[in-house]
N, C-alpha and C positions, 0 to 999 in steps of 0.2 A: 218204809222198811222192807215189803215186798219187792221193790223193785231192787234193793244190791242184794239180795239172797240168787236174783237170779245169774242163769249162765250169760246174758248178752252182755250183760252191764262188766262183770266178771271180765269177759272177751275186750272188752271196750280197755278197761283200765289197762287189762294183759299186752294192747298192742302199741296204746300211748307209751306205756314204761319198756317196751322193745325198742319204740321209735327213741325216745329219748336216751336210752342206751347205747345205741346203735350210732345214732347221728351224733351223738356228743360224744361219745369215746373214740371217732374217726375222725383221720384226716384226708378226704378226699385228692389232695395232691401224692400223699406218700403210698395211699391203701395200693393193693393189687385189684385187676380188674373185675376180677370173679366178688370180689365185696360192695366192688358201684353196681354188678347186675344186681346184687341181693338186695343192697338199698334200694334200688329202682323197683325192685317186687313187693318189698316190704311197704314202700311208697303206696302201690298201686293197690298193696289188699287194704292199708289204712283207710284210703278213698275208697275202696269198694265197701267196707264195714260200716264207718261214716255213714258214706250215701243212702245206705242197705236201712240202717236203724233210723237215721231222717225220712226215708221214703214209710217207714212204718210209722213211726210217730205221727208224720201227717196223713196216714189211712185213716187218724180217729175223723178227722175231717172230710178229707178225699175219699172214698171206700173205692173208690175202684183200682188205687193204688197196693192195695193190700199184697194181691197176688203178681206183682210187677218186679220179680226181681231181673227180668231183662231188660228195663229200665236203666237200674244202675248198673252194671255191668258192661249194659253199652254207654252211658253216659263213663265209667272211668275207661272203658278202651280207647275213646277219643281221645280223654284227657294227659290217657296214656301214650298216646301216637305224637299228641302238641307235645307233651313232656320233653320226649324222647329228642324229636327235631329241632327242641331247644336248647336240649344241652348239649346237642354238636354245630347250636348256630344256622341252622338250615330253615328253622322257619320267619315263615314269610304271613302276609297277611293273608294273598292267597292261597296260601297250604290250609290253615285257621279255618277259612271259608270252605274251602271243599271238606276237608273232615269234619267239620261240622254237618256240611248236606248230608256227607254218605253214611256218617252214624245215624243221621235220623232215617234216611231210608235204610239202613239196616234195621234200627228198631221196630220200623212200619214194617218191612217185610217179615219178619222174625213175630210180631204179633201177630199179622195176616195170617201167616201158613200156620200159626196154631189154633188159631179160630177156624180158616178153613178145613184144615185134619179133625177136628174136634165134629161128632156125630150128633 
């Protein structure tokens, strides 16, 4: 009962019933383009919330996950970059592979430099 009192759970339902709104009362062939970028954001905060609340759930196990949210943030940029170059057809199995390398070293570099700033 504690857990739907709260605001994540709140957010969670809030963005399903956007998506579902959203994606069901559009038609992609007819809409104007400025409403495929706003699907494509609404896309990408779904997966970053998602990701955001499964990266917490499993801190009960992981603890070093807890404080990780660039983590998912880099994990939906990638997902967001394959997204992107697949709904204009452009990706390739090669593209897949290198955005995958350079999100992980952006995440390696983005944890490094905070550890090293850190006194």
């Amino acid at each position: 009962m504690k857990n739907i009192r709260s605001r994540p759970f709140w957010l969670t339902i809030g963005l399903i019933i956007t998506d579902a709104l959203f994606f069901g009362l559009t038609n992609p062939v007819k809409v104007a383009s400025i409403l495929l970028i706003a699907g494509f954001a609404l896309v990408l905060l779904t997966m970053y919330w998602l990701l955001y609340n499964l990266q917490r759930l499993s801190a009960l196990y992981v603890p070093w996950l807890a404080g990780q949210k660039q983590l998912s943030l880099t994990v939906v940029i990638g997902l967001g970059v394959l997204l992107a170059l697949q709904s204009v057809g452009q990706l390739t199995s090669r593209d897949s592979l290198l955005i995958t390398l350079a999100a992980s070293v952006l995440y390696a570099y983005s944890v490094y430099g905070k550890r090293s700033a850190s006194p």
